[in-house]
N, C-alpha and C positions, 0 to 999 in steps of 0.2 A: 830759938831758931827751928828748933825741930818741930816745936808746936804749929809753927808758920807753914812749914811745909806739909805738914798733915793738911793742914788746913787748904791748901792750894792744890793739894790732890784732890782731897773732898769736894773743892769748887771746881776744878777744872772733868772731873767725874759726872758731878752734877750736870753742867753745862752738857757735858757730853750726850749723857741722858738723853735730858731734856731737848735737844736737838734733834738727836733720832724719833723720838717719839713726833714734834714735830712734822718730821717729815713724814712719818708713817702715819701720819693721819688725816683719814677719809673727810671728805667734804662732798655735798649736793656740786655736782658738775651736770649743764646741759648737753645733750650731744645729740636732739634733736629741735627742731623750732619751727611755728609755720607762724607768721604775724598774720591776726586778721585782719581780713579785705574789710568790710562791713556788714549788714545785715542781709540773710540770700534773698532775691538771684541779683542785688544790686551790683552797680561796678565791672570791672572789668572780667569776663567770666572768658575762661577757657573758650577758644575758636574749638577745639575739640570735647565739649563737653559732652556726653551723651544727653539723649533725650530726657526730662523726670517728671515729666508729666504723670507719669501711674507714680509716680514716686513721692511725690511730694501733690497732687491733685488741687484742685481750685484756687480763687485766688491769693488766700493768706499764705502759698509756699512755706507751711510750717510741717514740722515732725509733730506727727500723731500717733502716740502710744506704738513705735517705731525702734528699730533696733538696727546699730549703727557698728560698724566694723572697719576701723580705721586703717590704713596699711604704712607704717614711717617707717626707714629706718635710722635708726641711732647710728652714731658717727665711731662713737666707740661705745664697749658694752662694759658693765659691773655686774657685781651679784647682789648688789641691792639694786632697785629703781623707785621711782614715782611716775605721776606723771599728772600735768594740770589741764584741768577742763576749764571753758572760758566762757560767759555770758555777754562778753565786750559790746557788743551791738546788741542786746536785747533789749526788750518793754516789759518784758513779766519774770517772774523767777520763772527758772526750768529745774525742776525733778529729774536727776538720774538715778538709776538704780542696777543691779544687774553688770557693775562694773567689773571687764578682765582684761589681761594681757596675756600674749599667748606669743608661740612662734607660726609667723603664715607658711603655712605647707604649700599650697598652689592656689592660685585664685582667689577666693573667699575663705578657704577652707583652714583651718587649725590644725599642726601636727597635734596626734590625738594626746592627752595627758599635759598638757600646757596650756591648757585657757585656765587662769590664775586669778583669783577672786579678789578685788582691790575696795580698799574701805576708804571714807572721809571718817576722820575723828572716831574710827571704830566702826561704823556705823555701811553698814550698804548701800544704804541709800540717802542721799546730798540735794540740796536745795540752792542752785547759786543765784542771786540775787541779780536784776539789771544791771550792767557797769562792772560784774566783777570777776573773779576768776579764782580757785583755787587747787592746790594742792593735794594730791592723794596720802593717803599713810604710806610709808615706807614697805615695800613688801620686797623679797627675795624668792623668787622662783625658784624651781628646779629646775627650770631647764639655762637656768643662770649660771649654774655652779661652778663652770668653766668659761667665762668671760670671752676667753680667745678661740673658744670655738665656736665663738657667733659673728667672727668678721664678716661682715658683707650681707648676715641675715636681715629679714628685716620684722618688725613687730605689728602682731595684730590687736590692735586696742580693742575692746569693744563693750558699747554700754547699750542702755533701753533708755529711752525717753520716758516720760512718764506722761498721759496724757498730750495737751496741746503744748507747745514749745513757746510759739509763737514766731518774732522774727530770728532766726537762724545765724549766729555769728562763724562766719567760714571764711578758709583763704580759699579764691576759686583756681588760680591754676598752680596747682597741686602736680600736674604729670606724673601722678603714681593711681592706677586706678586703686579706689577702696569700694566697699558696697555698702548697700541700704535695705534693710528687708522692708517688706510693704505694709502700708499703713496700718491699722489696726490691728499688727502681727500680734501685738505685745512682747515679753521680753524672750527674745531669742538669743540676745548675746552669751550665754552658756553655751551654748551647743558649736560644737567642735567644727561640726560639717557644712557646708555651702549650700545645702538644703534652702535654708531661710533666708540667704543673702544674694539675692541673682540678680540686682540693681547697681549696676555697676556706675562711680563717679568722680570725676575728675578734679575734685575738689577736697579739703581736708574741713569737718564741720566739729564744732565744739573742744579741739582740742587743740593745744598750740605751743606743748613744751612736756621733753621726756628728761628728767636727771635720773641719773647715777651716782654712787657714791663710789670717788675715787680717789686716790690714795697722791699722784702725783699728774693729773689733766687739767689742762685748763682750757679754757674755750673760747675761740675765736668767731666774731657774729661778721659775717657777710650783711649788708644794712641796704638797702639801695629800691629801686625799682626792677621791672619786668626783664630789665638785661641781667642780674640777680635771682631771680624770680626763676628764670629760666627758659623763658617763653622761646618756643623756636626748635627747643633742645629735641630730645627722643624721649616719648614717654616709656615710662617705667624702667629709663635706662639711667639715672643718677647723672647725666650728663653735664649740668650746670658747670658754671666755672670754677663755686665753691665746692663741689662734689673732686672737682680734678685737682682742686689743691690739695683736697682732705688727703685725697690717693697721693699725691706726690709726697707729702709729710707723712705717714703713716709705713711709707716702703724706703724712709731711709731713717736715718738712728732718732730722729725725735720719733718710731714708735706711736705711742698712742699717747704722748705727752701732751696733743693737742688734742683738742674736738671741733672739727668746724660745724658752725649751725647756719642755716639761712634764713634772714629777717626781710625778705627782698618782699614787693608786692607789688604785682604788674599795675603799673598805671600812677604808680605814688607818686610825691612831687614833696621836694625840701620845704617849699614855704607853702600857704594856702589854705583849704579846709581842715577845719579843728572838729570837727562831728559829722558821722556820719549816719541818720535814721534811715529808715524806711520811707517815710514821708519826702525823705530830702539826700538818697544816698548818694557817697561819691563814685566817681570813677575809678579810681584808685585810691580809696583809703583817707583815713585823714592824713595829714605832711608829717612827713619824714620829721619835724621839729618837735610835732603834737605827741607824736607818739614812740620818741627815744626813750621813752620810762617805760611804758610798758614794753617795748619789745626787744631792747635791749640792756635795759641797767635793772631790769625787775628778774632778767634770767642769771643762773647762778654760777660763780666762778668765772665770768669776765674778766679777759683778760689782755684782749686786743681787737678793734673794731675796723673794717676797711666799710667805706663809704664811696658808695658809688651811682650816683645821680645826679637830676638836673634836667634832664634832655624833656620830661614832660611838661616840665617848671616853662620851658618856652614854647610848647604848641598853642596852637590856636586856642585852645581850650580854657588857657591861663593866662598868657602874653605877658607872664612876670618877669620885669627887667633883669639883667645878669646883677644889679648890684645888690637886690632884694634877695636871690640866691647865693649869693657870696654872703651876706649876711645871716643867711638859714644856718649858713653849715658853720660861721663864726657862732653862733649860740648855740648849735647842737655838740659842735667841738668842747666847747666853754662845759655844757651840762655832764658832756659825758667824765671829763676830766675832776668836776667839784664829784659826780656822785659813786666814781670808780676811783679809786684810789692806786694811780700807778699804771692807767690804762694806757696802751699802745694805738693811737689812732692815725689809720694809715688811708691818705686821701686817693684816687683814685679818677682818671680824663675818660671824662665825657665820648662815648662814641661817635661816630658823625654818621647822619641819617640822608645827606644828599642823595638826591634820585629815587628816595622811596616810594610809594605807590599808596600810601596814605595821606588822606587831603591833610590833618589838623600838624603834618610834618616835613620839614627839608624845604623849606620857605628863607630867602635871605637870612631875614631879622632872624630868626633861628639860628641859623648854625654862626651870626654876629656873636649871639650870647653866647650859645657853645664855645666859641673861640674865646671871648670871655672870661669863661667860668674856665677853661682849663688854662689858660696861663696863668690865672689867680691860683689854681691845684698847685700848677707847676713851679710856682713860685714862691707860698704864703708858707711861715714858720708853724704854723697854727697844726700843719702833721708832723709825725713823726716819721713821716718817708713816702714815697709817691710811687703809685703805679702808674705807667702810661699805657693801659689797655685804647685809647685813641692810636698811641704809633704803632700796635701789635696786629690792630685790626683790620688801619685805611688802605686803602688801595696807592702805593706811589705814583701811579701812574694816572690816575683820574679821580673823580669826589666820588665818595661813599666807601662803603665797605669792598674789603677783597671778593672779589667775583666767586672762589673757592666759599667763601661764608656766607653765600647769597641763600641757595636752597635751603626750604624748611623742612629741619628734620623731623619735626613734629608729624606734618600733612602729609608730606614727600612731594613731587615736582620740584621742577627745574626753577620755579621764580618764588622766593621768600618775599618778605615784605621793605628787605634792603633797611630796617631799623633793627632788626632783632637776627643776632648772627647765629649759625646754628649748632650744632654741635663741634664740625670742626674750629669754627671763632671759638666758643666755649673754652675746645681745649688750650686753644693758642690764648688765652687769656688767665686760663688757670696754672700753666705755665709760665709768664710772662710772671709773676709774684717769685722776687728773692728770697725762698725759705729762710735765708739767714737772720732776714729779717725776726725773726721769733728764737734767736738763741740766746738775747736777752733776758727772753722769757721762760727759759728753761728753769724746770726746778732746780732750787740750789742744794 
């Protein structure tokens, strides 16, 4: 008997253990994302893009021997990071070299002693192949070392090009400006100061995903189109809907348990084009169906996905029945579920775009499907819980959006485009999400 109970100490000690360590240990967590549009200047490009003419000159629009200065910031920070460059849309392998991260001090420029030298496989300098995308080595900065004293900071990537690029894999609306030195600069990305970078762009090029190694985070993907995307919102002011959830989860006890990223890209559409070249680019992307591997079950530590689209799936552009999109989101549900094990996916109603002021939108047969697609949201087992950002945003009193979410905060004036609501919508939508919803997904 006594042996027995030695033994059920030894085991229940064990266990105990082995538990804690569990929990204490670190995993690759995302807590940035930008999904790519397709090859530059295709697709739906920022209404406020600066000019880049000196920037990008004639007509192959490629980076030449060119140095690139990214501005993201992370949702939450660690003292280790990575972070992956992408070739998704290219024709030729691209050459970087010259890769760092840094913290952005103002504008272009690097607080001094933190532009941080990043390798592939040891190595400086990387060769990504057409189609593909890779990961950095793991590096720990100095100016890392205190995690939580970089809420709210935001990260300056930055690498050289090597020669010709060719076509250019970017998300274009970005609404954080980053910059671009001039063509033939060579590799500037070392240099601390804003000297080299006075090409300011509205757009995120080459790079499309920051992890961290954390200990108890796990990461939620915002998935959708341009109302995702943010279009509308304030630049360089994090205003998105997934920005105000971040902030409403992060200022009460779930902490930095979560990370929200956003996978949004103005113009996408659930069913539809599967490729997007130069010869033949889309409007927004390939479909939300095509591309749930790459932008959201290929990022790391998934853990809950809200989906929210549809509305371009019925413009003129596409005129895809509601039942063809009911069926996008039954197989991207279907995918996310076999290749996420344990995933949370939480569907999400359609805006209504009545009275817009864009022709290819707010036509009957439109907002027929609309009405469609979100009763099927509102009704079908296939989520795990439903937003109604449609009842948070309409107007009770007449079609389209609240007259308060009309103005674009992006441009400014008094008349938005009545599809894309602007910062105040934003926030009544990023508030409209039951935090409680994720205390399932609390670490145990």
């Amino acid at each position: 008997m006594r042996n027995i109970k030695l033994l059920m100490v030894v085991l229940v000690s064990f266990v105990f253990t082995f538990s804690i360590g569990v929990a204490a240990q670190e995993r690759w967590t995302t807590t940035w994302a930008a999904s790519a549009l397709g090859p530059y200047p295709g697709g739906s490009g920022s209404s406020i893009q600066p000019d880049q003419s000196l920037t990008f000159p004639g007509e192959k629009k490629s980076a030449n021997d060119q140095s690139f200065r990214m501005i993201v910031m992370p949702d939450v920070w660690g003292k280790t990071m990575r972070i992956r460059l992408t070739n998704a849309h290219g024709t030729q392998p691209v050459t970087f070299d010259a890769v760092y991260v840094g913290l952005q001090y103002s504008g272009s420029a690097v607080i001094p002693k933190t532009n941080t030298p990043v390798t592939f496989g040891a190595k400086k300098t990387v060769v990504i192949a057409p189609g593909a995308a890779l990961w950095s080595d793991a590096i720990s900065p100095a100016f890392a070392r205190e995690p939580s004293s970089l809420t709210g900071r935001k990260l300056a990537v930055s690498f050289h090009v090597v020669g010709d690029s060719g076509p250019m894999t970017f998300h274009a609306d970005a609404l954080q400006t980053s910059y671009i030195a001039m063509p033939n600069s060579g590799a500037r990305s070392g240099e601390e100061g804003e000297s080299a970078f006075l090409n300011p762009v509205i757009s995120w090029f080459f790079l499309d995903a920051v992890d961290m190694r954390l200990k108890n985070t796990r990461t939620i993907v915002a998935f959708g189109d341009s109302i995702t995307d943010g279009r509308s919102s304030t630049l360089n002011g994090d205003d998105r809907w997934p920005n105000v959830l971040a902030r409403r989860l992060h200022a009460v006890v779930y902490g930095d348990k979560f990370a929200v990223v956003n996978a949004g890209i103005s113009g996408n559409t659930v069913v539809g084009p599967t490729e997007s070249t130069p010869e033949n680019p889309t409007r927004g992307g390939i479909s939300a169906v095509s591309r749930i591997e790459r932008d959201v079950i290929s990022l790391s530590n998934v853990s809950a996905v809200f989906w929210l689209e549809g509305i371009n799936d019925f413009s003129k552009r596409y005129m895809a029945p509601a039942d063809a999109v009911i069926d996008g989101f039954k197989q991207g549900v279907a995918l996310l579920r076999a290749k996420i094990p344990g995933v949370q996916v939480y569907g999400a109603t359609v805006l209504s775009c009545l009275g817009t002021n864009l022709a290819a939108y707010g036509f009957p047969e439109q907002e027929d499907n609309r009405q469609a697609l979100n009763k099927f949201i509102r009704s079908t087992n296939i989520f795990d819980a439903v937003v109604d950002f449609d009842k948070v945003t309409q107007d009770p009193n007449g079609p389209g959006l609240l007259s308060a979410f009309v103005p674009d905060s992006s441009k400014g004036g008094p008349e938005g485009d009545r599809l894309h609501p602007n910062r105040l919508g934003y926030n009544a939508m990023g508030n409209a999400v039951d935090i409680s919803l994720f205390i399932p997904l609390l670490p145990k």
